[in-house]
C-alpha positions in Angstrom: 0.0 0.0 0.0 1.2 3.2 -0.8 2.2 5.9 2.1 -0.3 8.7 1.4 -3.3 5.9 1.6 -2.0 3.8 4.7 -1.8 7.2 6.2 -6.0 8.1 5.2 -7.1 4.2 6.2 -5.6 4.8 9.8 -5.4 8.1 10.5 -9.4 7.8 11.0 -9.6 11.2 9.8 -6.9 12.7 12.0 -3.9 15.0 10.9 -1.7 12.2 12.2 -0.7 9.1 13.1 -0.7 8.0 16.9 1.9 4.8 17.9 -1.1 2.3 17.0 -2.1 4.0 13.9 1.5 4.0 13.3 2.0 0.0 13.7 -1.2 -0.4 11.2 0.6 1.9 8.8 3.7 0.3 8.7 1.9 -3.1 8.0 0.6 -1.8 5.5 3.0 -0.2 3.7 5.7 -2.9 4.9 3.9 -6.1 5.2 5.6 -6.8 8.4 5.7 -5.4 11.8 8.2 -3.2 13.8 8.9 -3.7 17.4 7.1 -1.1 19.8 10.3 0.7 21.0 10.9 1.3 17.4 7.7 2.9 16.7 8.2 4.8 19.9 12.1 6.0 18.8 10.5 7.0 15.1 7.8 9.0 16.3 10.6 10.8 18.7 12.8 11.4 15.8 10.0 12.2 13.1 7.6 14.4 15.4 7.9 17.8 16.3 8.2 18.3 20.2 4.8 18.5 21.6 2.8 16.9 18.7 0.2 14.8 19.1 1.9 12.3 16.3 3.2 11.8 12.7 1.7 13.9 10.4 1.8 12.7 6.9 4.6 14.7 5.3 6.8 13.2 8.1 5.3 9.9 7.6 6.0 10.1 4.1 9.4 10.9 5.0 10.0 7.7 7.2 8.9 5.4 4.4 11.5 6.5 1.7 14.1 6.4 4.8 13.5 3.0 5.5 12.6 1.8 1.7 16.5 3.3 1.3 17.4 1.0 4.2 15.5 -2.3 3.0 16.0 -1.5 -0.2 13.3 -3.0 -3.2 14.2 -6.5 -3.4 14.5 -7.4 0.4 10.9 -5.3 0.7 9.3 -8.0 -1.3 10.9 -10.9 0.2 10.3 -9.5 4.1 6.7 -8.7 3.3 6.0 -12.3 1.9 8.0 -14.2 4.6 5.8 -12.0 7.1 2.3 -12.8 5.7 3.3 -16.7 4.7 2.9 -18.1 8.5 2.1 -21.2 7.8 5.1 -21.8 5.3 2.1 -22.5 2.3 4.5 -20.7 -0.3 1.3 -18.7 -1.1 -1.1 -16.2 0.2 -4.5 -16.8 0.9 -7.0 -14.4 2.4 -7.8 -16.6 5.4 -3.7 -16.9 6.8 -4.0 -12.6 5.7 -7.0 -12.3 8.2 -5.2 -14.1 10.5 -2.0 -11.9 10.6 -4.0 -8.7 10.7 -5.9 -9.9 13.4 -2.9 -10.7 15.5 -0.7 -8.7 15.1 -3.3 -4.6 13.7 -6.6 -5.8 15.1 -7.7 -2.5 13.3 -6.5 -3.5 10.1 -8.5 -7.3 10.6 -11.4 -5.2 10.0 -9.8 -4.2 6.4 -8.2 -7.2 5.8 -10.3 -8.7 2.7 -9.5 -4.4 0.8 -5.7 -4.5 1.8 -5.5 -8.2 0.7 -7.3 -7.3 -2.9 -5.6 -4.5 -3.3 -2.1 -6.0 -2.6 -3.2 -8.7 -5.2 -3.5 -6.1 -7.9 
């Protein structure tokens, strides 16, 4: 998913993203998660003092810093190896359900749009 509309799905309407709308995000746009402390040390380093959380310019920002870091071809590979739990080889919207709902609750309740729209 692209930044701009992982930012609209969880933001709720809000100018930014809190630490859980954060996680959801970074699903989404990732397909994996990041550790809580890390979400807590990027909102640090991407938030102005005193915000209420990531707006989307800086969220935008974070994703083409860490798609540098990952880099293209590792992206693809991490976000598959995240979603394939049960070692199938394949995705299937079931095992996608299951991953959103354990690890974004919020984004279980999407999980049947993200999953079509990934298959694109």
């Amino acid at each position: 998913m692209e930044p701009s509309a992982a930012f609209t799905k969880f933001a709720d309407g809000k100018p930014y993203l809190d630490l859980d709308d954060l996680s959801c995000a970074i699903i989404a746009v990732f397909g994996f998660k990041f550790k809580k402390q890390d979400l807590r040390d990027i909102l640090l380093q991407y938030c102005p003092s005193g915000s209420a959380g990531l707006c989307l310019e800086a969220f935008q920002a974070l994703v083409a810093d860490r798609r540098r870091l990952f880099g293209e071809r590792d992206r693809v590979l991490r976000m598959f190896n995240a979603l394939d739990r049960r070692d199938q080889g394949c995705l299937d919207l079931r095992s996608f359900w299951d991953v959103c709902f354990e690890t974004c609750r919020p984004a279980a309740s999407r999980a049947k749009e993200i999953f079509f729209e990934m298959d694109r």
